[in-house]
mmCIF entry with sequence, helices, sheets and N, C-alpha, C, O atoms, coordinates in Angstrom:
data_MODEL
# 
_entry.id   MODEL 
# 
_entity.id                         1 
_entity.type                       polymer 
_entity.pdbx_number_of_molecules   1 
# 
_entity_poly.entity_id                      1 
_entity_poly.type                           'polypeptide(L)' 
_entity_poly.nstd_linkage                   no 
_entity_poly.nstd_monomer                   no 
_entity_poly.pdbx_seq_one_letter_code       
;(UNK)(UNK)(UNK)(UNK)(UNK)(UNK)(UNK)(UNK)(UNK)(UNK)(UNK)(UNK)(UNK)(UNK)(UNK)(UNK)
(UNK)(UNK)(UNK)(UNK)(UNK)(UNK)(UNK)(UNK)(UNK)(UNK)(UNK)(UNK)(UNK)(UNK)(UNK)(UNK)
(UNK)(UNK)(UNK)(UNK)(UNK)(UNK)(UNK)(UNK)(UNK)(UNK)(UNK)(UNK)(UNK)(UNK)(UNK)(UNK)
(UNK)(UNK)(UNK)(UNK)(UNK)(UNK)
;
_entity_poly.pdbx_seq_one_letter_code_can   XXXXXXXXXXXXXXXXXXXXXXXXXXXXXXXXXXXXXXXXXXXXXXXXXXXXXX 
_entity_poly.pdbx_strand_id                 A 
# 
loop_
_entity_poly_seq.entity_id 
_entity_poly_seq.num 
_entity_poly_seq.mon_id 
_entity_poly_seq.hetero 
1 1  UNK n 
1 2  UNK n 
1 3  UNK n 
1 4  UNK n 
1 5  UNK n 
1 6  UNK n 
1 7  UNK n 
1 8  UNK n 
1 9  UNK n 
1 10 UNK n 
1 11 UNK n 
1 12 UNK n 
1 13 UNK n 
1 14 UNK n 
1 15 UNK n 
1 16 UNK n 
1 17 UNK n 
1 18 UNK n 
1 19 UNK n 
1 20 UNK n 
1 21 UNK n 
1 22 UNK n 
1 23 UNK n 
1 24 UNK n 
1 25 UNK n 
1 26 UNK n 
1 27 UNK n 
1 28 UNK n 
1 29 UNK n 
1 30 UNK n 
1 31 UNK n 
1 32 UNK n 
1 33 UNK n 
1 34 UNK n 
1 35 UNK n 
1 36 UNK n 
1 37 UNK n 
1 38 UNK n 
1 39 UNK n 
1 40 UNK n 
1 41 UNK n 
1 42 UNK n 
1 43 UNK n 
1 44 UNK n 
1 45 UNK n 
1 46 UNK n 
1 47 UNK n 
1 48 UNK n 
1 49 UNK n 
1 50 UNK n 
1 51 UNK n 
1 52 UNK n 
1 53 UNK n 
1 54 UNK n 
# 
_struct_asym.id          A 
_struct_asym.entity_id   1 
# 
loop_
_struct_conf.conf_type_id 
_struct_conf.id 
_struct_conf.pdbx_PDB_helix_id 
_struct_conf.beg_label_comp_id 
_struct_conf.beg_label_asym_id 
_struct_conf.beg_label_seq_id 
_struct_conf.pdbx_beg_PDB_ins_code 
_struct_conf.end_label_comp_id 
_struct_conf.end_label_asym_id 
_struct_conf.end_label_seq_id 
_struct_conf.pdbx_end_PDB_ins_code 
_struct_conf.beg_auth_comp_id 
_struct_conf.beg_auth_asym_id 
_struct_conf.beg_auth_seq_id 
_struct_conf.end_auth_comp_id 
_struct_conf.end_auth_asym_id 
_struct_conf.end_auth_seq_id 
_struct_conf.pdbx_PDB_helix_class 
_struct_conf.details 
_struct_conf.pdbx_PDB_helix_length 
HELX_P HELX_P1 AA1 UNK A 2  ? UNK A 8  ? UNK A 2  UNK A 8  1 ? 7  
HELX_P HELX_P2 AA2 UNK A 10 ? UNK A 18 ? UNK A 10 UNK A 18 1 ? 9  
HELX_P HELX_P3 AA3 UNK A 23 ? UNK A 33 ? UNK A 23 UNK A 33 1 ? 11 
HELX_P HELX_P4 AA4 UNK A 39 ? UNK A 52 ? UNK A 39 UNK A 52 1 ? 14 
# 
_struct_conf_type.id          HELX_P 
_struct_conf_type.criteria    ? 
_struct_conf_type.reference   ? 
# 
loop_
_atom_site.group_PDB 
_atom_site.id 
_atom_site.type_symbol 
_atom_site.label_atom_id 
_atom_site.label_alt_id 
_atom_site.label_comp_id 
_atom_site.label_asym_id 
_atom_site.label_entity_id 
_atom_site.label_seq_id 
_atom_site.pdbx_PDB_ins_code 
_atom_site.Cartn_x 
_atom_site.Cartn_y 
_atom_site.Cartn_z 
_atom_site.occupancy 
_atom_site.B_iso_or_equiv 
_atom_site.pdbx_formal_charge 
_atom_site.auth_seq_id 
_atom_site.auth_comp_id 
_atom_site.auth_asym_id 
_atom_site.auth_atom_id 
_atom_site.pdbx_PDB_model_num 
ATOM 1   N N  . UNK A 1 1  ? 111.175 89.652 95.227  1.00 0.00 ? 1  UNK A N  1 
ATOM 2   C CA . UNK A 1 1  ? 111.601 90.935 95.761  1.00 0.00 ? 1  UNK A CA 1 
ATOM 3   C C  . UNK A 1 1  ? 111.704 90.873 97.282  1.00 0.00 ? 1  UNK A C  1 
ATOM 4   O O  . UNK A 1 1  ? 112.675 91.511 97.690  1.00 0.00 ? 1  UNK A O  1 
ATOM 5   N N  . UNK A 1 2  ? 111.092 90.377 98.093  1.00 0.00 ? 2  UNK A N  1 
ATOM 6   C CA . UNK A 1 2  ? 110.777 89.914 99.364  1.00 0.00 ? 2  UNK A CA 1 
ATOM 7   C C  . UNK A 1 2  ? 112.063 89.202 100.041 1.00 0.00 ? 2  UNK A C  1 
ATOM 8   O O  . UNK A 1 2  ? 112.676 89.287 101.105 1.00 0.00 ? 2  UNK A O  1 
ATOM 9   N N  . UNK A 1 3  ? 112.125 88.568 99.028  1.00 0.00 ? 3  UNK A N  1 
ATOM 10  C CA . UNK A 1 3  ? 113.401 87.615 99.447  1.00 0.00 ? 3  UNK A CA 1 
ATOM 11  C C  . UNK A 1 3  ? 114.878 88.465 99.297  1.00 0.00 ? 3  UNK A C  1 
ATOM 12  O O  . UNK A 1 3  ? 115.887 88.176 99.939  1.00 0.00 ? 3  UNK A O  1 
ATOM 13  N N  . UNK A 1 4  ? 114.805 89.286 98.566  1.00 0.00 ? 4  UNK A N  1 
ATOM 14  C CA . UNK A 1 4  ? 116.434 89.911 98.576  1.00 0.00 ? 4  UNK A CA 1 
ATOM 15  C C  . UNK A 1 4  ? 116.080 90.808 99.501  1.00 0.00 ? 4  UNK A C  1 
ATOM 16  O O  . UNK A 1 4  ? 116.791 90.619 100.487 1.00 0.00 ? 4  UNK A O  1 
ATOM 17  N N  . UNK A 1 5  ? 115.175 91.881 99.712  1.00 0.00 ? 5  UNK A N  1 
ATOM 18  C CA . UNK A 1 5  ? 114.868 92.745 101.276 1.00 0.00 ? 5  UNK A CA 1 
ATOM 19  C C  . UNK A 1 5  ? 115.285 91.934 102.027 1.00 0.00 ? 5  UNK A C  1 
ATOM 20  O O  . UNK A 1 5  ? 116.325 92.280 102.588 1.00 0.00 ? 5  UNK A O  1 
ATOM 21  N N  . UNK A 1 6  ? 114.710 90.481 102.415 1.00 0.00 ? 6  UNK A N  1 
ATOM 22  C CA . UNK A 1 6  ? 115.113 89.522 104.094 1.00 0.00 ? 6  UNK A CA 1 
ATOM 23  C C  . UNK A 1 6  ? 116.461 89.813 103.790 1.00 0.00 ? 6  UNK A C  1 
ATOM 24  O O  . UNK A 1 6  ? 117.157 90.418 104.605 1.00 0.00 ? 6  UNK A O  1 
ATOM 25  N N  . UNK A 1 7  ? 117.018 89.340 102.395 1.00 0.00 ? 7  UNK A N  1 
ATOM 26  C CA . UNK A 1 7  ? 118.597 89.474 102.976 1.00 0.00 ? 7  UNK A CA 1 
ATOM 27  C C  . UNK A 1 7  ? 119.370 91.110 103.261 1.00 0.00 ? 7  UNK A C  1 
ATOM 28  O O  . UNK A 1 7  ? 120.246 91.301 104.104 1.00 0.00 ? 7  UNK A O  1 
ATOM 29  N N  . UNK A 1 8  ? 119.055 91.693 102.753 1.00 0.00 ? 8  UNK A N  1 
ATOM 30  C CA . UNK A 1 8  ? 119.393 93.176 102.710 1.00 0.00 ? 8  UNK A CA 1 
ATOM 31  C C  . UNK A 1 8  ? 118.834 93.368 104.072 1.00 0.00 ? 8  UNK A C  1 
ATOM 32  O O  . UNK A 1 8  ? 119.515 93.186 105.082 1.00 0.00 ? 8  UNK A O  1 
ATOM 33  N N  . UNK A 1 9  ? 117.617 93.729 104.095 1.00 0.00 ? 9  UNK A N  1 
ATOM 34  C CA . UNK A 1 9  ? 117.232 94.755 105.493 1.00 0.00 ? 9  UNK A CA 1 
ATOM 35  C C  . UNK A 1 9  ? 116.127 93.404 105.900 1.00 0.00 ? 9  UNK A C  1 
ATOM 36  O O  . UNK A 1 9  ? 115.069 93.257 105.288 1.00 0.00 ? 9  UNK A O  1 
ATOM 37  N N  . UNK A 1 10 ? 116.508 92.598 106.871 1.00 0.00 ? 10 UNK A N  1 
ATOM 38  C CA . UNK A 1 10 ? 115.817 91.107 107.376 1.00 0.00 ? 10 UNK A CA 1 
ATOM 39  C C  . UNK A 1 10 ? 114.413 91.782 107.774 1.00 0.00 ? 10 UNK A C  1 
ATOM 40  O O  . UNK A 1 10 ? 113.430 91.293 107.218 1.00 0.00 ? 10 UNK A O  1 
ATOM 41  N N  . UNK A 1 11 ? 114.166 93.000 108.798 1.00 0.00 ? 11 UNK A N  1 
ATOM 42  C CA . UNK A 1 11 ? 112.550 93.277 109.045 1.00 0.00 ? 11 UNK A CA 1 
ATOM 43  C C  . UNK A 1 11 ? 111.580 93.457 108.238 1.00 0.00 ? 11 UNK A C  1 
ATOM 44  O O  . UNK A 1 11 ? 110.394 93.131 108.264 1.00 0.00 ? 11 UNK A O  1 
ATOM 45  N N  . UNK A 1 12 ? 112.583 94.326 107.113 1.00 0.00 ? 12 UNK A N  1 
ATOM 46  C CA . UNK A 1 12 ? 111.338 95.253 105.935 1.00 0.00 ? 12 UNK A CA 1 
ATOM 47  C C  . UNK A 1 12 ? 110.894 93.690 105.198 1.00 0.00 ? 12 UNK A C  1 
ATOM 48  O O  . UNK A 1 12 ? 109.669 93.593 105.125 1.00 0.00 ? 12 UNK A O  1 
ATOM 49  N N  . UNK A 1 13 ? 111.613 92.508 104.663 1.00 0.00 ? 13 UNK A N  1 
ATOM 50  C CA . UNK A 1 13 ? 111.479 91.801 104.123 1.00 0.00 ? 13 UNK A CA 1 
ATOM 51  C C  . UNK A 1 13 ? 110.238 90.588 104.827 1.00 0.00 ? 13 UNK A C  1 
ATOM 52  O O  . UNK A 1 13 ? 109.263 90.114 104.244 1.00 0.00 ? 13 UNK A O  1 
ATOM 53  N N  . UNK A 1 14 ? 110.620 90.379 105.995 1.00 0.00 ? 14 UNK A N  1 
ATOM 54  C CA . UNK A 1 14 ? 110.055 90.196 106.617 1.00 0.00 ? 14 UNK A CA 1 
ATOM 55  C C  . UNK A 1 14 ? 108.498 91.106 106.968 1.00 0.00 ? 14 UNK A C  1 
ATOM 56  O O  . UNK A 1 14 ? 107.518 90.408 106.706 1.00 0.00 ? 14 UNK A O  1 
ATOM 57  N N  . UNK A 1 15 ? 108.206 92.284 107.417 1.00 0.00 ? 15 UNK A N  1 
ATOM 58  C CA . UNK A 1 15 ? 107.164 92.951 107.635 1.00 0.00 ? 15 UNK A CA 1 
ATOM 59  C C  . UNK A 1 15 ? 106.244 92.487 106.305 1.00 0.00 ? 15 UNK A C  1 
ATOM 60  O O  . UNK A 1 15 ? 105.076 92.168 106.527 1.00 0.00 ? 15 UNK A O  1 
ATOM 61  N N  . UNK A 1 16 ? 106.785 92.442 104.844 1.00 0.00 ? 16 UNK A N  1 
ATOM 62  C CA . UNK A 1 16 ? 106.280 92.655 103.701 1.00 0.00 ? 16 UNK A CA 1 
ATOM 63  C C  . UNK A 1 16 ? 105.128 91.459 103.408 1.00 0.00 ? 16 UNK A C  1 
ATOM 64  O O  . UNK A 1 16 ? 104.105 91.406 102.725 1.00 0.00 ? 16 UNK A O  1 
ATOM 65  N N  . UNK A 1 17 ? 105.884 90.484 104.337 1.00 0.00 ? 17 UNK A N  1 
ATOM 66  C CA . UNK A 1 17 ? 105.237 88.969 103.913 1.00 0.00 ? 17 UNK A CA 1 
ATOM 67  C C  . UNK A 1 17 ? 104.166 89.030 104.819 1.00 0.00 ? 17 UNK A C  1 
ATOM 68  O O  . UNK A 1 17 ? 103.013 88.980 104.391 1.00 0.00 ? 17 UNK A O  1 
ATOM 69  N N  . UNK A 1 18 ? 104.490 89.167 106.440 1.00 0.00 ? 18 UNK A N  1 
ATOM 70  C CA . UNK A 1 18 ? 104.075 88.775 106.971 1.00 0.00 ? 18 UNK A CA 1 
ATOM 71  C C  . UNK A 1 18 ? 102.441 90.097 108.082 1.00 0.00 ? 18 UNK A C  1 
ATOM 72  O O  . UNK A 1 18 ? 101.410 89.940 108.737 1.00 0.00 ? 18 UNK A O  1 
ATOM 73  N N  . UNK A 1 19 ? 103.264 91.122 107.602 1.00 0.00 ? 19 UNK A N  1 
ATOM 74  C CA . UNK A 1 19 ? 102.769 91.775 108.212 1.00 0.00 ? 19 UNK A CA 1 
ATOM 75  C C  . UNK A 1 19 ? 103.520 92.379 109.790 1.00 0.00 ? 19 UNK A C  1 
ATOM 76  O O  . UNK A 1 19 ? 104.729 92.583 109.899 1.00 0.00 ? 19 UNK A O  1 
ATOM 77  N N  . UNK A 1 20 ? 102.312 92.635 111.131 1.00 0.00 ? 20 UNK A N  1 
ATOM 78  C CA . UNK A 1 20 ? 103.110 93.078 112.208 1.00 0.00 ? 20 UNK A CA 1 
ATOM 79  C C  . UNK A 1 20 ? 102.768 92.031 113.006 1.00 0.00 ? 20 UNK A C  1 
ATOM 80  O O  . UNK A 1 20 ? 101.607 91.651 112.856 1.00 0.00 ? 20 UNK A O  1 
ATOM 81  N N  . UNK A 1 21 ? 103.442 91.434 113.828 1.00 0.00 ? 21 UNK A N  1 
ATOM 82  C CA . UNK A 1 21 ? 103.076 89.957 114.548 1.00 0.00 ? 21 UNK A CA 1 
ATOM 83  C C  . UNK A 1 21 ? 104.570 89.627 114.913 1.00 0.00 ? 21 UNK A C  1 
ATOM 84  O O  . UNK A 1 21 ? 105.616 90.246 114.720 1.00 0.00 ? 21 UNK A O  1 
ATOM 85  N N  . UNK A 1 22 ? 104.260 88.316 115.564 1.00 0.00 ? 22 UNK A N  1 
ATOM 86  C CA . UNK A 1 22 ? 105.111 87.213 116.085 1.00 0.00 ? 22 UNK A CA 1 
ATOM 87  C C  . UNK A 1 22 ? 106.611 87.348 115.266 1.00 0.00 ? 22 UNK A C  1 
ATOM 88  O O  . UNK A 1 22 ? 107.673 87.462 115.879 1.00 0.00 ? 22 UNK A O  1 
ATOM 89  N N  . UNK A 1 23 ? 106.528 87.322 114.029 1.00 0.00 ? 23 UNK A N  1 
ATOM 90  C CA . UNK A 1 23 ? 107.554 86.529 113.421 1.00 0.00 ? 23 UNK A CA 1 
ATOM 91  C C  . UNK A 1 23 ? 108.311 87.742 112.962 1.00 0.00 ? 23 UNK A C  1 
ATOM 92  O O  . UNK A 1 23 ? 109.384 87.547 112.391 1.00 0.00 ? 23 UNK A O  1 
ATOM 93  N N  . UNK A 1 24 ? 107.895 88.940 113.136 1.00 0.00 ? 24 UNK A N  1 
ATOM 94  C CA . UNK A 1 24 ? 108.458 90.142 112.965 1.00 0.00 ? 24 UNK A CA 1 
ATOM 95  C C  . UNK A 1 24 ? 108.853 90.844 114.074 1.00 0.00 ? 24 UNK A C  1 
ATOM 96  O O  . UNK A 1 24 ? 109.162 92.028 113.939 1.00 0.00 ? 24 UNK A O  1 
ATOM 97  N N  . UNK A 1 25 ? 108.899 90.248 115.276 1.00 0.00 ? 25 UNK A N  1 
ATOM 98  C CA . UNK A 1 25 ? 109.397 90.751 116.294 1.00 0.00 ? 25 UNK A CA 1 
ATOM 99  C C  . UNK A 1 25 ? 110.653 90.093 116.551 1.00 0.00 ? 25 UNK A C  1 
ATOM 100 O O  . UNK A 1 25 ? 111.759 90.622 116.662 1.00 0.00 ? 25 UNK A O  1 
ATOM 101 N N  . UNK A 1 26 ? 110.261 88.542 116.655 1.00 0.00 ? 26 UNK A N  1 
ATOM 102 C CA . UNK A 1 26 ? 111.547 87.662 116.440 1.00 0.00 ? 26 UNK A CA 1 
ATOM 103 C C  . UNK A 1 26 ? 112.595 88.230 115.327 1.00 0.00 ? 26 UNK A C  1 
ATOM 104 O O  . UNK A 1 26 ? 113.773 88.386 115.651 1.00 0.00 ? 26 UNK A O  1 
ATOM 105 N N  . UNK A 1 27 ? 112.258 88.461 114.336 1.00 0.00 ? 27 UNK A N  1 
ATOM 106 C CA . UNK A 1 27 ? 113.264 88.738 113.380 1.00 0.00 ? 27 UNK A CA 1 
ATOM 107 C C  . UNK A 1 27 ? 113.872 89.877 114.110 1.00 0.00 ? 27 UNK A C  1 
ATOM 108 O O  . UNK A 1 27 ? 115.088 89.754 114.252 1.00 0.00 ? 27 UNK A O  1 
ATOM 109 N N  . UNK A 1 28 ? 113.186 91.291 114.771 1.00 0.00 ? 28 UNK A N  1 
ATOM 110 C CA . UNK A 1 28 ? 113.952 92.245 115.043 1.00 0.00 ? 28 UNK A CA 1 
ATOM 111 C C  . UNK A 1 28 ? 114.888 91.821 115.761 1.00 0.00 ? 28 UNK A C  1 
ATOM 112 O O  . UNK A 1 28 ? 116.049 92.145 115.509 1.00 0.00 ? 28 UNK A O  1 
ATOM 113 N N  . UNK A 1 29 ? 114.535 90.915 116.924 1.00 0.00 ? 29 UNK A N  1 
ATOM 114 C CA . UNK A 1 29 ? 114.906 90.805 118.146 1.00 0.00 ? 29 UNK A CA 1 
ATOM 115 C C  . UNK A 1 29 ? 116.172 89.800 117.337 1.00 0.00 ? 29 UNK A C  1 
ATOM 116 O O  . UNK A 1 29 ? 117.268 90.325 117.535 1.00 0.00 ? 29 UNK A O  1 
ATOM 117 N N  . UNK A 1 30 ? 116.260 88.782 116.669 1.00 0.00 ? 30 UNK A N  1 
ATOM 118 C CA . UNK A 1 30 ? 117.413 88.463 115.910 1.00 0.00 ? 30 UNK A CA 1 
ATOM 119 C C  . UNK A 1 30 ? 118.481 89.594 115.056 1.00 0.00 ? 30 UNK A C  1 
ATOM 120 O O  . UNK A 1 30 ? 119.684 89.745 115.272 1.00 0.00 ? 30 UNK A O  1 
ATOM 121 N N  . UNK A 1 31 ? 117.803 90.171 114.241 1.00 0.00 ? 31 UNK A N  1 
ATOM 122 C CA . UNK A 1 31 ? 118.586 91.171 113.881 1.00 0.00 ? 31 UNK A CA 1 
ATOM 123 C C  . UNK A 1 31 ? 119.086 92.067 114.457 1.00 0.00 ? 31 UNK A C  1 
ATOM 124 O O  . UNK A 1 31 ? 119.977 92.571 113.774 1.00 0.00 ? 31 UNK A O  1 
ATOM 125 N N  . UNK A 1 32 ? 118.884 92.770 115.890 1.00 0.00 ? 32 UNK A N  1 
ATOM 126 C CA . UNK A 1 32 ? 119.588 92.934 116.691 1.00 0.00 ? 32 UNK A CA 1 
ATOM 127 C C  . UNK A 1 32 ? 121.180 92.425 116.926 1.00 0.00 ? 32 UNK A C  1 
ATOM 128 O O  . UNK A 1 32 ? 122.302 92.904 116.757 1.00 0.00 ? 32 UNK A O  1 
ATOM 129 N N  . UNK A 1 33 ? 120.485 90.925 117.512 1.00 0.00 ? 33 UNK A N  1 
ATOM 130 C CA . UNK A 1 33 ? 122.072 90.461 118.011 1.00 0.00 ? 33 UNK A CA 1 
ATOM 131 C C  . UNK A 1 33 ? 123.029 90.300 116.688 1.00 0.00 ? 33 UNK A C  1 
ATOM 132 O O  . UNK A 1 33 ? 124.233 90.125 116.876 1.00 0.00 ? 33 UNK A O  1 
ATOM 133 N N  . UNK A 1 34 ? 122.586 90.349 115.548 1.00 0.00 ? 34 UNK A N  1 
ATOM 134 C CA . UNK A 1 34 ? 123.482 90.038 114.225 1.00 0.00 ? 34 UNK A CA 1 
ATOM 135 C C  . UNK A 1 34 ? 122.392 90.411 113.215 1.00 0.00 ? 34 UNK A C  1 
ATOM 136 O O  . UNK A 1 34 ? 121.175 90.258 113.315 1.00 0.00 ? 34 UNK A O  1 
ATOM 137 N N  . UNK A 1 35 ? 123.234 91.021 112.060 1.00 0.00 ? 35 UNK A N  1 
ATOM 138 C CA . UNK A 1 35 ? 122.545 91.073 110.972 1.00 0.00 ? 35 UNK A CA 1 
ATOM 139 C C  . UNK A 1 35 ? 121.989 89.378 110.357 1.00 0.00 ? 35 UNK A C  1 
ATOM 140 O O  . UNK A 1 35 ? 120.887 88.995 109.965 1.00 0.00 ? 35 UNK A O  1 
ATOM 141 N N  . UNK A 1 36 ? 123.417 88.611 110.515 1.00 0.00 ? 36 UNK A N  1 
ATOM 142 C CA . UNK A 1 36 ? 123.201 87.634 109.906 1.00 0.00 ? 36 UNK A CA 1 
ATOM 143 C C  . UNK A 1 36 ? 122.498 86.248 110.160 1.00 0.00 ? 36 UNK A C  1 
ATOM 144 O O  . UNK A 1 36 ? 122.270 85.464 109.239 1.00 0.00 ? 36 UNK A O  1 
ATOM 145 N N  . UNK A 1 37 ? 122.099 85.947 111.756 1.00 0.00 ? 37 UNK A N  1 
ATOM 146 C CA . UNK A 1 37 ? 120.644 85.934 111.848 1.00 0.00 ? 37 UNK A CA 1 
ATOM 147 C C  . UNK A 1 37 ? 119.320 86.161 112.082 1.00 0.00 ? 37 UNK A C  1 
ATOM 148 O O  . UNK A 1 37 ? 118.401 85.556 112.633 1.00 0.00 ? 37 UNK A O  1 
ATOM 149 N N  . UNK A 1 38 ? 119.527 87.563 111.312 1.00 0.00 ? 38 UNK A N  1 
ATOM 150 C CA . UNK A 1 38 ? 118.122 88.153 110.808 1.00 0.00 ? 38 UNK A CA 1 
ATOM 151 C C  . UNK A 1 38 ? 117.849 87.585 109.434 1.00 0.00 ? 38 UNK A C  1 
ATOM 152 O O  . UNK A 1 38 ? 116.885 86.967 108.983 1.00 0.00 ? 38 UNK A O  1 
ATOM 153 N N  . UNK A 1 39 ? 119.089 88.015 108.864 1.00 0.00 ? 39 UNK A N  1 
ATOM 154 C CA . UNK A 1 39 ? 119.159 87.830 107.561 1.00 0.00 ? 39 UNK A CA 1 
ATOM 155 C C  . UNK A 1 39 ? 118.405 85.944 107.230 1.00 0.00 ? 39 UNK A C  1 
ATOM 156 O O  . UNK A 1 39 ? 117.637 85.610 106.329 1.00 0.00 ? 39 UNK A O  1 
ATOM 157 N N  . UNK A 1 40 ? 118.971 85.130 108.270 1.00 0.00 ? 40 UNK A N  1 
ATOM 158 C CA . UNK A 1 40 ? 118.845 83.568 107.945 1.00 0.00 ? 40 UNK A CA 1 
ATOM 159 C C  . UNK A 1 40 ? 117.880 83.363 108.246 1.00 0.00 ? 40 UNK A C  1 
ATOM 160 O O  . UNK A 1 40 ? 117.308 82.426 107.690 1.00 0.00 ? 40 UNK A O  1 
ATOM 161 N N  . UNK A 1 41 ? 117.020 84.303 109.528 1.00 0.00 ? 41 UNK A N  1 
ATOM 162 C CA . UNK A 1 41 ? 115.599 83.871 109.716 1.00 0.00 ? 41 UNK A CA 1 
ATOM 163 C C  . UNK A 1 41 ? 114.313 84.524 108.493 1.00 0.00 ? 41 UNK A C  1 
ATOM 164 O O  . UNK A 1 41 ? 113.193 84.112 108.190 1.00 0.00 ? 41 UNK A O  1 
ATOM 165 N N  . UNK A 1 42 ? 114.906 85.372 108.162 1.00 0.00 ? 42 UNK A N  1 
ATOM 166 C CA . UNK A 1 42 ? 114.350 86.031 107.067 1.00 0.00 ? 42 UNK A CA 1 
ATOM 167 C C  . UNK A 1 42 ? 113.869 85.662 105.964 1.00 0.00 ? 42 UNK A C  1 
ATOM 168 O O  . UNK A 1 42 ? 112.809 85.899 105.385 1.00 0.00 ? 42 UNK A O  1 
ATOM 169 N N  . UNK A 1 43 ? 115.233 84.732 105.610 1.00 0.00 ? 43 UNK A N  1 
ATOM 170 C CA . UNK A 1 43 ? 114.627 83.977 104.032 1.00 0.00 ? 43 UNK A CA 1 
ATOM 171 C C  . UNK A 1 43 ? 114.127 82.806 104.142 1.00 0.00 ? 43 UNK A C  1 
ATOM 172 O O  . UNK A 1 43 ? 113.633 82.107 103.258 1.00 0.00 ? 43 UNK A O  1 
ATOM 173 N N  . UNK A 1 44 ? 114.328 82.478 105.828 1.00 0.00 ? 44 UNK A N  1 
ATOM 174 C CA . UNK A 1 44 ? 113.900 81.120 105.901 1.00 0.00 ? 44 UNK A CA 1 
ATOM 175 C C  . UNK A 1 44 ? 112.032 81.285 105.805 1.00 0.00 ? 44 UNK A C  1 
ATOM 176 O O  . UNK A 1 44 ? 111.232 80.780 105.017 1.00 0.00 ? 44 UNK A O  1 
ATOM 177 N N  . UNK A 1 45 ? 111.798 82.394 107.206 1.00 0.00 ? 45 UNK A N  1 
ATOM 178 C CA . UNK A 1 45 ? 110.528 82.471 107.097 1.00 0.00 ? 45 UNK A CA 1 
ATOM 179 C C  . UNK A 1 45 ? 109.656 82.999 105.488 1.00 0.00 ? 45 UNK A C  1 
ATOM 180 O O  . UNK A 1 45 ? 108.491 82.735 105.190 1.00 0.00 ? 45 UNK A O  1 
ATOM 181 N N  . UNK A 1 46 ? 110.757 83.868 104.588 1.00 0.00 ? 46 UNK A N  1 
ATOM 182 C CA . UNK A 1 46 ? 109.908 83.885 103.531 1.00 0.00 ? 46 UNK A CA 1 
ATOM 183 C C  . UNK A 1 46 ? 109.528 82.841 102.848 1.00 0.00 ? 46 UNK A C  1 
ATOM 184 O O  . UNK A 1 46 ? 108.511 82.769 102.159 1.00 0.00 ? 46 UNK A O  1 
ATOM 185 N N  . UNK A 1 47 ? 110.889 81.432 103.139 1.00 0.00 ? 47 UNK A N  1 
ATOM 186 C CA . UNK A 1 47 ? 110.240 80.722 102.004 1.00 0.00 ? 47 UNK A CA 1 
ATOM 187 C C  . UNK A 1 47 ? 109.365 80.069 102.573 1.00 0.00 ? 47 UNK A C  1 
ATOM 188 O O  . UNK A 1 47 ? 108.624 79.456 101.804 1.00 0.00 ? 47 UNK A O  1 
ATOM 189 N N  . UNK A 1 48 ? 109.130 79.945 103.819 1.00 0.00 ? 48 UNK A N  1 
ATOM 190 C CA . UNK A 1 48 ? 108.132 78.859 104.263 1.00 0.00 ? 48 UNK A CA 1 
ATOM 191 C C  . UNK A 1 48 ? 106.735 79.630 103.840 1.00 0.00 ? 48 UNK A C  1 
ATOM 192 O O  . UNK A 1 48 ? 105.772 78.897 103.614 1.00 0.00 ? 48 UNK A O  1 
ATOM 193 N N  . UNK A 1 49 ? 106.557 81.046 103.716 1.00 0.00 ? 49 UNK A N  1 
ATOM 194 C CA . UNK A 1 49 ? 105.088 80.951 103.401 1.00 0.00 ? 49 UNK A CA 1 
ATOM 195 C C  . UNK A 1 49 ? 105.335 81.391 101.995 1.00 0.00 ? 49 UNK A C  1 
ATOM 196 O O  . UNK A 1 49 ? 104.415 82.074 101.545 1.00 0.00 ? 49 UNK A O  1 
ATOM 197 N N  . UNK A 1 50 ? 106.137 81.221 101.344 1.00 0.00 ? 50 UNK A N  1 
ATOM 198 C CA . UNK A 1 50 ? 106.086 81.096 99.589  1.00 0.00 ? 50 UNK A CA 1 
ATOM 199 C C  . UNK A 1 50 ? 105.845 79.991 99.113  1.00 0.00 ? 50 UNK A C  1 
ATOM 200 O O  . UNK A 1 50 ? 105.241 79.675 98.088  1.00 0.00 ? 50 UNK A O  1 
ATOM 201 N N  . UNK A 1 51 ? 106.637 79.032 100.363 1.00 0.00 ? 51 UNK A N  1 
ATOM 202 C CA . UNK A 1 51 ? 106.081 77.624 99.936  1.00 0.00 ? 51 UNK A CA 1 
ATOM 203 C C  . UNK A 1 51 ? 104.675 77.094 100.039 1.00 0.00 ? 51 UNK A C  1 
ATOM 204 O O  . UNK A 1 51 ? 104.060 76.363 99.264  1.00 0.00 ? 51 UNK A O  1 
ATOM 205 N N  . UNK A 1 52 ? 104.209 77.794 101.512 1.00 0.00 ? 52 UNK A N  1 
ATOM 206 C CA . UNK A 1 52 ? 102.531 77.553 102.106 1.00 0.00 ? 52 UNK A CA 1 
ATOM 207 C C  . UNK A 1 52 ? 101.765 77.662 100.970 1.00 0.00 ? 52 UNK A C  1 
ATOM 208 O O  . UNK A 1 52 ? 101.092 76.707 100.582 1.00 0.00 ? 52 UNK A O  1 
ATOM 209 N N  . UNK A 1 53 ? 101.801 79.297 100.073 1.00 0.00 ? 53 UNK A N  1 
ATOM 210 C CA . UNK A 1 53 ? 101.006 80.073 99.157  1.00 0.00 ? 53 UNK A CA 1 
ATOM 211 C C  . UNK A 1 53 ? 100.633 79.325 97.871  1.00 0.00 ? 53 UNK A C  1 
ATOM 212 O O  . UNK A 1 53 ? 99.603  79.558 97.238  1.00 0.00 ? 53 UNK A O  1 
ATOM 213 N N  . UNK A 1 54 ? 101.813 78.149 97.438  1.00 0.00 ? 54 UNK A N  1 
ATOM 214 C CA . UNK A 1 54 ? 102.203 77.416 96.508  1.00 0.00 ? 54 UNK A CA 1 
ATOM 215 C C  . UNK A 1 54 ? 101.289 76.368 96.302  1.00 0.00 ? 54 UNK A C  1 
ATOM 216 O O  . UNK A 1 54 ? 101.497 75.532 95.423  1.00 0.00 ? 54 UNK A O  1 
# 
């Protein structure tokens, strides 16, 4: 579910995993200049800690 939010709305998907921090500011501050890399940092950072959790 996490992962289609990053692509849909990159923060909420992002916030969900990670919480409020570092990697959720970056994402805003990406999604800003483009949806679409929010969107790429989004699923990237989800999978890296789906992968961590694993």
């Amino acid at each position: 579910m996490n992962l289609i939010l990053g692509i849909l709305v990159p923060p909420l998907g992002v916030f969900l995993t990670y919480g409020i921090g570092p990697t959720l500011f970056i994402n805003i501050g990406l999604t800003l200049l483009g949806w679409i890399p929010g969107s790429i940092h989004a699923v990237w950072a989800i999978a890296k800690q789906n992968e961590n959790s694993v």
